[in-house]
Every structure is written in structure tokens, then in C-alpha cells.
TIRO-2110 file (N, C-alpha, C; in Angstrom, 1 decimal):
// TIRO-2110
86.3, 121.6, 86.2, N, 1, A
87.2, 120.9, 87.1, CA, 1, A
88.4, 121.7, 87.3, C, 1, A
88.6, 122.4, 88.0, N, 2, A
89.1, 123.4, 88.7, CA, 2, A
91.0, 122.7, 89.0, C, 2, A
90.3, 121.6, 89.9, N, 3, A
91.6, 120.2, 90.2, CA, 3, A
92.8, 120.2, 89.2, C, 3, A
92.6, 120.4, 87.5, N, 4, A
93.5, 120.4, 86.3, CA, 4, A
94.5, 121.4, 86.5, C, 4, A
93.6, 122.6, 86.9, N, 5, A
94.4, 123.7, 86.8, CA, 5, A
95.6, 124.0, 87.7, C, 5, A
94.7, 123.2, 89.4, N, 6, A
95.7, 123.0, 90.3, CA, 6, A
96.9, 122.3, 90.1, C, 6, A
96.6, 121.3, 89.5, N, 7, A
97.8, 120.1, 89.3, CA, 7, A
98.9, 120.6, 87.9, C, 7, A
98.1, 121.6, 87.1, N, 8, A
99.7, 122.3, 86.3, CA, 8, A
100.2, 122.8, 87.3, C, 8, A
100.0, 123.7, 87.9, N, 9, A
100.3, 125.0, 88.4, CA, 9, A
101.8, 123.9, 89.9, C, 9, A
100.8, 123.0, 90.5, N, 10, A
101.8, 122.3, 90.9, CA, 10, A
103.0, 121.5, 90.0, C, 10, A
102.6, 121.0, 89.3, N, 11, A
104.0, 120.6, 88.3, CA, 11, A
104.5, 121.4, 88.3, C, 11, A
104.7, 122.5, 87.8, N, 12, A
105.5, 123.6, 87.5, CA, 12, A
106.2, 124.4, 89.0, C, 12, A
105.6, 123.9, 90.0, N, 13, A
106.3, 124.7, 91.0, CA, 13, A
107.4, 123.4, 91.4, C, 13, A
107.2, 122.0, 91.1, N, 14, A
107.8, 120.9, 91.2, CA, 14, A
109.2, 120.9, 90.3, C, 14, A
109.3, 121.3, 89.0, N, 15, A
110.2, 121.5, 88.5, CA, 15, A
110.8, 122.5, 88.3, C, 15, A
110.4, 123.8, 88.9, N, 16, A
111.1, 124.6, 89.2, CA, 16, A
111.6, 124.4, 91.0, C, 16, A
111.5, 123.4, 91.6, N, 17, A
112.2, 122.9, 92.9, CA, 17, A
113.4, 121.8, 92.1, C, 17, A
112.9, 121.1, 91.3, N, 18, A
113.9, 120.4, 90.7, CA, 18, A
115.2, 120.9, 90.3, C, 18, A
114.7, 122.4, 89.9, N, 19, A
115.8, 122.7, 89.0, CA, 19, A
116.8, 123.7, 90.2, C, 19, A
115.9, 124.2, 91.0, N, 20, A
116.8, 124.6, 92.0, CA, 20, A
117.1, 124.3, 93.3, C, 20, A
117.0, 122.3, 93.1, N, 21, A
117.7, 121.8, 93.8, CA, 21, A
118.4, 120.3, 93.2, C, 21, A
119.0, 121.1, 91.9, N, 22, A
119.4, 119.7, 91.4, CA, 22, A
119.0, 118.2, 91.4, C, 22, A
118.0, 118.0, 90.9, N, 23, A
117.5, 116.9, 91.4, CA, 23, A
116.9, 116.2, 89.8, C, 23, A
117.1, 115.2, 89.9, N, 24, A
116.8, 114.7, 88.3, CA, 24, A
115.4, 114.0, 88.1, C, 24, A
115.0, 113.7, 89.4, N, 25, A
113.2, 113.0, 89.7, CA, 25, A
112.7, 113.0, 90.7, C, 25, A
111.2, 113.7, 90.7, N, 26, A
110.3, 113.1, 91.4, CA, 26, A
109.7, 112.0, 91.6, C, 26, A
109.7, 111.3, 92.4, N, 27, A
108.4, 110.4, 92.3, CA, 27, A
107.4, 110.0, 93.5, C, 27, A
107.4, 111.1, 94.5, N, 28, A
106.1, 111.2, 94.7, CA, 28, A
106.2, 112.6, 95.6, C, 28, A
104.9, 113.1, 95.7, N, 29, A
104.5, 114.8, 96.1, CA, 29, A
103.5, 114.4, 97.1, C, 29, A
103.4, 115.0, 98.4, N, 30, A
102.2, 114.5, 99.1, CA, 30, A
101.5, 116.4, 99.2, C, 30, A
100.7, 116.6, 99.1, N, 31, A
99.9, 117.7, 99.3, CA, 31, A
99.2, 117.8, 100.1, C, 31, A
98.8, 118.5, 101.2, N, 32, A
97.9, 118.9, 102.2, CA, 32, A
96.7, 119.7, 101.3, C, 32, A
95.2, 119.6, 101.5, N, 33, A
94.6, 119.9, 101.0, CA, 33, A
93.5, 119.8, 101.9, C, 33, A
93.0, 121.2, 102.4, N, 34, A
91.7, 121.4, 103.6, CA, 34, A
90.2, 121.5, 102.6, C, 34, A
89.3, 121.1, 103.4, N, 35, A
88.0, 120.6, 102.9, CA, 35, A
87.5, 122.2, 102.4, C, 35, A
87.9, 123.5, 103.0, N, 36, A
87.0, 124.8, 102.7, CA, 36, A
87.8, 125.3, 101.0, C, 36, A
89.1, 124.4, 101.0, N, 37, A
89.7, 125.4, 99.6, CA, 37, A
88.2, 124.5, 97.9, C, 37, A
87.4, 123.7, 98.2, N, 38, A
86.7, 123.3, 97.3, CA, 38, A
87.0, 122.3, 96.6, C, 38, A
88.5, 122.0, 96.4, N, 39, A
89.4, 120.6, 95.8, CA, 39, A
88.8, 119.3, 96.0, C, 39, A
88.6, 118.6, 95.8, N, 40, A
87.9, 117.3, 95.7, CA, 40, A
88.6, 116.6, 95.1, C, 40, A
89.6, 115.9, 96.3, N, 41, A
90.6, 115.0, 96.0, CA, 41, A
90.9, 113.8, 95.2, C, 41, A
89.1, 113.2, 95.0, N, 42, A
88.7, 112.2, 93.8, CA, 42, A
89.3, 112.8, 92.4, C, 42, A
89.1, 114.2, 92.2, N, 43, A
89.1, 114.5, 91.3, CA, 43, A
90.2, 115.2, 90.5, C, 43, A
91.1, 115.9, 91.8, N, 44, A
92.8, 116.1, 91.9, CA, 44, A
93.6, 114.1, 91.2, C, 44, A
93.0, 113.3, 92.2, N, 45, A
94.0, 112.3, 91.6, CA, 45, A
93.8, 111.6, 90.5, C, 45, A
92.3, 111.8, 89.9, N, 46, A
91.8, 111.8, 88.7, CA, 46, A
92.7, 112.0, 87.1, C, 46, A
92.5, 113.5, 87.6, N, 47, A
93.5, 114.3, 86.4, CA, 47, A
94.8, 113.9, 86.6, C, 47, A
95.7, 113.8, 87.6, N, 48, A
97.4, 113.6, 87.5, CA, 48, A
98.0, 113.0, 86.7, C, 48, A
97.5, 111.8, 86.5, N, 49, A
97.9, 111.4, 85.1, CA, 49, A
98.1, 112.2, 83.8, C, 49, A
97.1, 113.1, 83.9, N, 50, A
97.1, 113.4, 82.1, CA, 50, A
97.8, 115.0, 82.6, C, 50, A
98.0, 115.4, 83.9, N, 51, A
99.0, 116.8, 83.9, CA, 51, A
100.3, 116.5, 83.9, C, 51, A
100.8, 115.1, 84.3, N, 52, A
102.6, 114.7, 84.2, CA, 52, A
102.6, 113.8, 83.5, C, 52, A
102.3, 113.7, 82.7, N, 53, A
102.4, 112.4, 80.7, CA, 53, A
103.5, 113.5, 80.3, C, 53, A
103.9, 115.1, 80.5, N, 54, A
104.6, 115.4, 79.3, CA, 54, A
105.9, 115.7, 80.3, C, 54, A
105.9, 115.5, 81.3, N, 55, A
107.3, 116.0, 82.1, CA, 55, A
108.2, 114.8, 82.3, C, 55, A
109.3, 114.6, 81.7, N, 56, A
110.0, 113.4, 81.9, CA, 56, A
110.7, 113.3, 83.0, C, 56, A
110.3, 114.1, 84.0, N, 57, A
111.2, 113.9, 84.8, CA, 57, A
110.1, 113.9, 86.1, C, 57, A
108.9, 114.3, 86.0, N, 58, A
107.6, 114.3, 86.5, CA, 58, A
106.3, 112.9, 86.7, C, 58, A
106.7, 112.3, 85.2, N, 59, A
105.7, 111.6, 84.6, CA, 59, A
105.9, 110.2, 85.3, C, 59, A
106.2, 109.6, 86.1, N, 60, A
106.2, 108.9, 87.4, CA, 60, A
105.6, 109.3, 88.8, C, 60, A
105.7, 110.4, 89.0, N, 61, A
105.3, 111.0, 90.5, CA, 61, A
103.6, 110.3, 90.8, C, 61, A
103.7, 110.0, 92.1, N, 62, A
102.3, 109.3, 92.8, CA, 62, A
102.5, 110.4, 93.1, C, 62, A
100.9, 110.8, 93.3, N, 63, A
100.4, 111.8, 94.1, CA, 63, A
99.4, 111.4, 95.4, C, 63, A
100.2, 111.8, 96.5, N, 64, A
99.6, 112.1, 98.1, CA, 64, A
98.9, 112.7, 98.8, C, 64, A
97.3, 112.8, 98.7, N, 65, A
96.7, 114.1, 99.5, CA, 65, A
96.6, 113.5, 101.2, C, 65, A
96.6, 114.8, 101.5, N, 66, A
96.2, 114.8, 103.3, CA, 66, A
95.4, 115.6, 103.6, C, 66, A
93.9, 115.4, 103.6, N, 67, A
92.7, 115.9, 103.8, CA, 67, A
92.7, 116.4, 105.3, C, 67, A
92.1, 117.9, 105.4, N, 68, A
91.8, 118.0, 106.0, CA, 68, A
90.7, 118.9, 106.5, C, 68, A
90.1, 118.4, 107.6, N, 69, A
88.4, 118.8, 107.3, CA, 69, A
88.4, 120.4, 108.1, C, 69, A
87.4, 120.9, 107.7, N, 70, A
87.5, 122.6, 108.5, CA, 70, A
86.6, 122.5, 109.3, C, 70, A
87.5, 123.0, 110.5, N, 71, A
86.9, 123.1, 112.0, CA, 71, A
87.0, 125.0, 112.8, C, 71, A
86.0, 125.1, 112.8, N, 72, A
85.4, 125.9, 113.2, CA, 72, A
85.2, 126.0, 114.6, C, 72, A
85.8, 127.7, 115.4, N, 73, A
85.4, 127.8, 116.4, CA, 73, A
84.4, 128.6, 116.8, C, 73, A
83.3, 128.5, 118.0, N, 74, A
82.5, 129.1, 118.0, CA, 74, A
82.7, 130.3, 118.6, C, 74, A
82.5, 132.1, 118.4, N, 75, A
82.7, 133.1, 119.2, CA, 75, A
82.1, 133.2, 120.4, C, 75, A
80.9, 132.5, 120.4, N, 76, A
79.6, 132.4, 121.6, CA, 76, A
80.5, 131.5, 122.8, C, 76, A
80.6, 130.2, 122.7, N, 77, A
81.6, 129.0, 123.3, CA, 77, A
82.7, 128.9, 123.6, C, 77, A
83.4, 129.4, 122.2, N, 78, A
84.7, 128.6, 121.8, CA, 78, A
84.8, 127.4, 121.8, C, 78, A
83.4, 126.5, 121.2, N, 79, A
83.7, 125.3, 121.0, CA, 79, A
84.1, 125.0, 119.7, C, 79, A
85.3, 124.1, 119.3, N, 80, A
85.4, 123.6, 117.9, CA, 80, A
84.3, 122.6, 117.5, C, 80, A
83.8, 122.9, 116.5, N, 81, A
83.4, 121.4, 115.7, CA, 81, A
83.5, 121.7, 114.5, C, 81, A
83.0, 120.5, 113.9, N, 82, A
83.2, 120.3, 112.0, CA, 82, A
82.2, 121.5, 111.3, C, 82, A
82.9, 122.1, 110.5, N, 83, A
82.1, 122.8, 109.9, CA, 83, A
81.0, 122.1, 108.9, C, 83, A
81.9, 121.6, 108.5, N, 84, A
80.5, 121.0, 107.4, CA, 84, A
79.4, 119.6, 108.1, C, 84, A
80.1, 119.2, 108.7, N, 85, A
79.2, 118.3, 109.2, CA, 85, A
78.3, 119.0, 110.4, C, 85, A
78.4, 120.2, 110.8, N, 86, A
77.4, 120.8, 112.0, CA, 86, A
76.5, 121.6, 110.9, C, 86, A
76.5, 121.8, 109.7, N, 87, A
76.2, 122.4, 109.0, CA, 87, A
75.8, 123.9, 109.2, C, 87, A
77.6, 124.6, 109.5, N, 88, A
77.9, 125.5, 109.8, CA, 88, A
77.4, 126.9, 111.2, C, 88, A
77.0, 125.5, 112.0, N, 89, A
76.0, 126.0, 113.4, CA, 89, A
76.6, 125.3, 114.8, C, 89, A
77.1, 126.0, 115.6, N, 90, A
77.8, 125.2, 116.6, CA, 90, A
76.6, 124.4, 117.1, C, 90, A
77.3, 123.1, 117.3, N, 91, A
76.4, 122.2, 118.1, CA, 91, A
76.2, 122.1, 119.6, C, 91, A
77.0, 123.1, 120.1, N, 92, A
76.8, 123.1, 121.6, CA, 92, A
75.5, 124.2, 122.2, C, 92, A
76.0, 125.5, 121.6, N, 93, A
74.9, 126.9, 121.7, CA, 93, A
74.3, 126.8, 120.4, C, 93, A
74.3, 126.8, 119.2, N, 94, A
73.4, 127.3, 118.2, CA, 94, A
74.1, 128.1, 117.3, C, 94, A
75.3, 128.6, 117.7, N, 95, A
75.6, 130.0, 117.6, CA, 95, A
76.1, 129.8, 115.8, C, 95, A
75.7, 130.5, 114.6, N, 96, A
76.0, 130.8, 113.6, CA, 96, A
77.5, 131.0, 113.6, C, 96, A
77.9, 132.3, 114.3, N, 97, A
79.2, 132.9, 114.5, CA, 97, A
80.1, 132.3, 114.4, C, 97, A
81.4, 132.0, 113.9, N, 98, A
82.5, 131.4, 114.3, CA, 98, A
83.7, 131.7, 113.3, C, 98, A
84.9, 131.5, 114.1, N, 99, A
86.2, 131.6, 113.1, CA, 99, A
86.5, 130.2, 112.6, C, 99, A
86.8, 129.8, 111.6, N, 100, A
87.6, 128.7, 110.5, CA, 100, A
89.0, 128.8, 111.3, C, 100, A
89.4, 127.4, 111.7, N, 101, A
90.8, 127.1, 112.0, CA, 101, A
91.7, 126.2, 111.3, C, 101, A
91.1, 125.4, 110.8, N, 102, A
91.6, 124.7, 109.6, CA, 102, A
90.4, 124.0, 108.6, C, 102, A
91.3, 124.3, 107.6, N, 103, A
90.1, 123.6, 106.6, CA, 103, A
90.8, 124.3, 104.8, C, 103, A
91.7, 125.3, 104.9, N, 104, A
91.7, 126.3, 103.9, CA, 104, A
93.2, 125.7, 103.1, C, 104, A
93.7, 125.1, 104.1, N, 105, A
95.0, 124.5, 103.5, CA, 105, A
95.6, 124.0, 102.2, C, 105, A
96.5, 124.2, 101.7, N, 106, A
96.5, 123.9, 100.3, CA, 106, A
98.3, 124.1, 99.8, C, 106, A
99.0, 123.2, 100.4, N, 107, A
100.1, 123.4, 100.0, CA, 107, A
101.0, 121.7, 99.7, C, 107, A
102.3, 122.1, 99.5, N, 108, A
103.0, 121.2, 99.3, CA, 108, A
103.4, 120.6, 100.6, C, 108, A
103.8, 119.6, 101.1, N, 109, A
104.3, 119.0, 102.2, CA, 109, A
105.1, 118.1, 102.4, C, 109, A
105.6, 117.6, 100.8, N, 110, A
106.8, 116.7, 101.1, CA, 110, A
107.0, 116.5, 99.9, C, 110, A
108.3, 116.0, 99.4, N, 111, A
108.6, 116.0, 98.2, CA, 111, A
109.4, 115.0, 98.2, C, 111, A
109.8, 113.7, 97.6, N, 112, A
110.8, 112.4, 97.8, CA, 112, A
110.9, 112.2, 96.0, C, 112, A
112.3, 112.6, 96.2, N, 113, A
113.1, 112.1, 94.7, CA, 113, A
114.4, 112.0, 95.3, C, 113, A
115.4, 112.8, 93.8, N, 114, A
116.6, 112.2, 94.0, CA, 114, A
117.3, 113.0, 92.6, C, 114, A
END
């Protein structure tokens, strides 16, 4: 579970925001998280609990994902569709080929404390 490692690595970028922006608490983080980075959001909100039990100034924060799915354009077309759900084959031509335009996302997006 991959998700644990994410969610230190975010605490620690959270209190190193805290500390350089004076702020005494979090209490909630929303993260953007695209379908191609592998995260499985069930399982990101799963762990949170047991990655902010030791941060007292952390150990309140809800955590917010914003999924989002990867959409693929076709070189043949240029038609978008869902990559995983066309199972990675445009549905208009056939065409295998295509560039990823979202799906890879993986950052912070909003932060509300005080």
C-alpha cells in the first residue's frame, strides 16, 4: 500500500507549510489525485488516520480527494476519451496511439486552517 507512503510524505510537506506560514492548524487538505498516478483513493483515506495520530497540529485534518479520470487523445482523430474505460483504444477509429491529458495529477490543492 503504496497510499501510506504518500500520505507521510504529504504531512510533512503540510507542516513544513505550517511552519512557513505561521499557522498553528490544519484541518483539512483537499488533494487532486488523477486515475493514471495508481492511488486508490479508498485506500489513501483509509491510512490518514494512522499518518496524523502523531502530529498535533495535523491530527484533526479531513482529508479531500478530487479524482480525476485520464483522458486520452487520439493521434489518428484527436478524439478524447476515457482511457481506462475505452480500454486504452480510441473509440471513434481504433487507433491504439494517443497522448494522456489528464489523469497523472497528484498534488495539493487547497489547504484551510488558521
Amino acid at each position: 500500500m503504496h497510499e501510506l507512503g504518500y500520505a507521510v510524505e504529504i504531512i510533512r510537506t503540510l507542516e513544513d507549510f505550517m511552519e512557513e506560514n505561521h499557522l498553528t492548524e490544519i484541518h483539512e487538505v483537499t488533494l487532486t489525485v488523477g486515475e493514471a498516478t495508481g492511488i486508490v483513493p479508498r485506500f489513501m483515506q483509509e491510512c490518514w488516520p494512522a499518518a496524523i495520530e502523531d502530529s498535533d497540529k495535523i491530527k484533526d485534518c479531513k482529508l479531500v480527494i478530487n479524482w480525476v479520470e485520464s483522458i486520452g487523445e487520439c493521434h489518428n482523430c484527436e478524439t478524447q476519451f476515457p482511457i481506462a474505460k475505452c480500454k486504452r483504444v480510441c473509440p471513434k477509429c481504433g487507433c491504439e496511439d494517443y497522448d494522456t491529458k489528464t489523469g497523472y495529477e497528484f498534488e495539493i490543492t487547497e489547504i484551510k486552517g488558521h
